[in-house]
N, C-alpha and C positions, 0 to 999 in steps of 0.2 A: 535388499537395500537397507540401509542404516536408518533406524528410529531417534529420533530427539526427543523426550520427554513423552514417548506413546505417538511421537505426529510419525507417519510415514514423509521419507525426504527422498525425491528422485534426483539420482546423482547424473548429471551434464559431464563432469569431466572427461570422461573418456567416448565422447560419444560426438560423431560432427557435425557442424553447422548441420539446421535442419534434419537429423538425424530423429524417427519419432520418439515419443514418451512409453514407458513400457504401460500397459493394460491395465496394471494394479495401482501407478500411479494415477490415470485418467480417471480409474474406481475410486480412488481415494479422494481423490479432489472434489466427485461428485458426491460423496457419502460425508466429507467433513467440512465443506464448502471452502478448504483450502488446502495447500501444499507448499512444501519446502523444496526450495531447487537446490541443490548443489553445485557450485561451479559454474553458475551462468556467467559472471562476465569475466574476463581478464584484467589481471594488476594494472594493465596499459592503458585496458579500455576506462578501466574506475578512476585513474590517474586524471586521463582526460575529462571525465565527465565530472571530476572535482574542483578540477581548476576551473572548469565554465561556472560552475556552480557558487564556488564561492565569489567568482569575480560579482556576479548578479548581488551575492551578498554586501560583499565591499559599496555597495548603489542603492542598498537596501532602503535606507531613509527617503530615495529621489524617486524610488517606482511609485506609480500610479496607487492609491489608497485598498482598490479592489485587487490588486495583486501585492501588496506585502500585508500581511495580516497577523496578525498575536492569536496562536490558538490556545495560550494559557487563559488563568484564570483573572488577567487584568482587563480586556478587554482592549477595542481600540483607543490610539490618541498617545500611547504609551509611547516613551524615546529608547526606550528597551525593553524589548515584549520580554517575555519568557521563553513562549518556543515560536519563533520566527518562521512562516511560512509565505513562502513565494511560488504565486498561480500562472499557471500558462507557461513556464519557463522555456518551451520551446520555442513560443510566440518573439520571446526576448533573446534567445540565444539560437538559433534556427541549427545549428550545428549539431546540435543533440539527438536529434532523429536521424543521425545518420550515424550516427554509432554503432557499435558490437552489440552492445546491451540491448538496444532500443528494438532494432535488428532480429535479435535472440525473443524476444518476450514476444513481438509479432508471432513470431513461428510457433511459440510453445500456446499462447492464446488460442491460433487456430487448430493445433492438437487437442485443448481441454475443451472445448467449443462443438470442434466436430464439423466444423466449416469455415470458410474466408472469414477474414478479422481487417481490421481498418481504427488506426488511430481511435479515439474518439472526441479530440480536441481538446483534451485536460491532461494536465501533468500539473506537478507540484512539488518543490521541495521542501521539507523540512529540515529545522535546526537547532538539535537541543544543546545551550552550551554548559560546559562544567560545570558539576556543585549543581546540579538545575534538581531541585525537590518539585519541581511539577509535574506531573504524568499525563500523556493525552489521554481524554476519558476513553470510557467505554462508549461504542457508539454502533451504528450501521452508517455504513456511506450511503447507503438507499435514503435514508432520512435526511439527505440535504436535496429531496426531490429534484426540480425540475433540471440538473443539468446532469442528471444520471439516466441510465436505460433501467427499468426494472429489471433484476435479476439477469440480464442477458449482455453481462460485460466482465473481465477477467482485471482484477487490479492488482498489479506489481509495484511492491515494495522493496528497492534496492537500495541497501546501506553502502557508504564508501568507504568501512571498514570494519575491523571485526565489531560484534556487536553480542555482547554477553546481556546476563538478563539482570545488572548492574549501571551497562548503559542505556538502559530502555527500549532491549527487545520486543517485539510483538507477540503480542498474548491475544488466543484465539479461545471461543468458544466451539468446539467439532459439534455438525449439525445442524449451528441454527440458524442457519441461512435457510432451512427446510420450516420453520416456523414464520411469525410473524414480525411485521413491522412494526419492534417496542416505539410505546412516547418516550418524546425523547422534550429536553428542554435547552435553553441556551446554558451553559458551563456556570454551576453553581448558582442559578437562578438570576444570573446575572444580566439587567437588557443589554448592556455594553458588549458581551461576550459575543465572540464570532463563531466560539466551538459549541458542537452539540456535545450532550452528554445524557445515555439511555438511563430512562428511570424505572427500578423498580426489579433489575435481571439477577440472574443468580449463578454466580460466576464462581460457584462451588467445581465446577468441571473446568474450567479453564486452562489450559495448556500455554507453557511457554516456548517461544521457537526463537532461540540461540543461536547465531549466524556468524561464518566467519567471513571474511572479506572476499566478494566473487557472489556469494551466496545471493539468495533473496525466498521473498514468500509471494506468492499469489492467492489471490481471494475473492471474490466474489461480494456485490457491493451489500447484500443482508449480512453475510455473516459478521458476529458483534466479535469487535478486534480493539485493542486498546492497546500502548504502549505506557511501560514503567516510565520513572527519572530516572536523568542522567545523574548517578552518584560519583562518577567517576572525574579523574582531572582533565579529558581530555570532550572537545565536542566530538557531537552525532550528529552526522549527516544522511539522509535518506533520498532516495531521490524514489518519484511513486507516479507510476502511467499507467493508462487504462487503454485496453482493445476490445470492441466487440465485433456482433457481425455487422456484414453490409447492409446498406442500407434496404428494406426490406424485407431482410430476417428475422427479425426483433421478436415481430410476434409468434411467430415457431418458435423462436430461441425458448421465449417467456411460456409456452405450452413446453418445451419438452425440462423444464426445472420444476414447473407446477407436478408434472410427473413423478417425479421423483420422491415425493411426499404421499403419494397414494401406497 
């Protein structure tokens, strides 16, 4: 399988619907607390889910407060955040969940999992536009506690088009999802700030994962993942769902990740 910067990347293209993950990539995912797919969705499918995506955007200013947010450094109240994120987007677009993508990531969830997987009722897009010198911090998604499962959920991040590490690809720490839950504070000490931002890490190891249109990454909600600025002329769009197990499982899931650190 093809390496990106040292990440191991399992390639989809040639493999069908529901077809499994090979061995080394499920080893991988669990020894780096992420992975690169190749080939998850198709031009038609990302087509589609661009145009729903941006229509929610064109509305952006009339959603509800708790679903358009500024995860830059300005904080809410702003008439042009920085990087514009929209919560729940399924909730607002129901059509999404029925897509290829959405579809494909269920499946590959309960391959890195190891059992049944189920929505988990969060999605979100992201939007970083042109010229944008802000970067999302470094963070865990475990650290915005209560509407996550500890460690026992798969989260996918799909760009709507290529995405070099120019336009604010994702940058992983390998491993430390196996460690602990850094403090984290609101986005440059700010009370206004909606983003967190981990204090204190050392992102001396850090890997970039480079993505081209189709692609995506999954990860796991410890592992500390950050994304560069967009330096480039064009936006970046991402779209980002979560699967875990059924209802249930959870605490198995959370015993057999605790494992994996012994």
């Amino acid at each position: 399988m093809p390496h990106a910067f040292g990440v191991l990347a399992a390639s989809l293209r040639s493999r069908a619907g529901g077809a499994p993950l090979a061995p080394e990539a499920r080893r991988a995912f669990q020894r780096d607390g992420f992975i690169v797919l190749r080939g998850l969705a198709t031009a038609d499918d990302l087509a589609d889910i661009r145009r729903v995506l941006m229509s929610l955007y064109a509305r952006f200013a009339e959603l509800p407060p708790r679903q358009a947010l500024d995860l830059g450094e300005r904080g809410a109240g702003n008439r042009e955040p920085q990087i514009p994120e929209i919560n729940w987007t399924i909730r607002l677009a129901p059509r999404l969940a029925r897509t290829r993508a959405f579809q494909r990531c269920r499946e590959i969830a309960a391959q890195l999992l190891g059992r049944a997987v189920v929505h988990t009722g969060y999605d979100h897009a992201i939007l970083k536009p042109p010229h944008n010198a802000c970067a999302t911090a470094w963070h865990q998604d475990e650290a915005y506690g209560g509407r996550l499962r500890a460690t026992g959920t798969v989260h996918f991040w799909i760009p709507m088009q290529d995405v070099p590490v120019e336009m604010g690809c994702m940058h992983y720490i390998p491993g430390s999802h196996l460690g602990p839950v850094w403090p984290h504070r609101r986005r440059g000490g700010s009370a206004d700030a909606h983003a967190l931002e981990a204090v204190g890490i050392d992102v001396s190891r850090a890997v970039a994962c480079p993505l081209a249109a189709g692609d995506a990454t999954a990860h796991v909600p410890r592992t500390l993942h950050y994304s560069g600025p967009n330096t480039t002329g064009y936006p970046r769009l991402a779209w980002i769902l979560e699967f875990g197990p059924r209802p249930g499982a959870w605490a198995a899931m959370r015993r057999a990740f605790r494992r994996l650190g012994t």
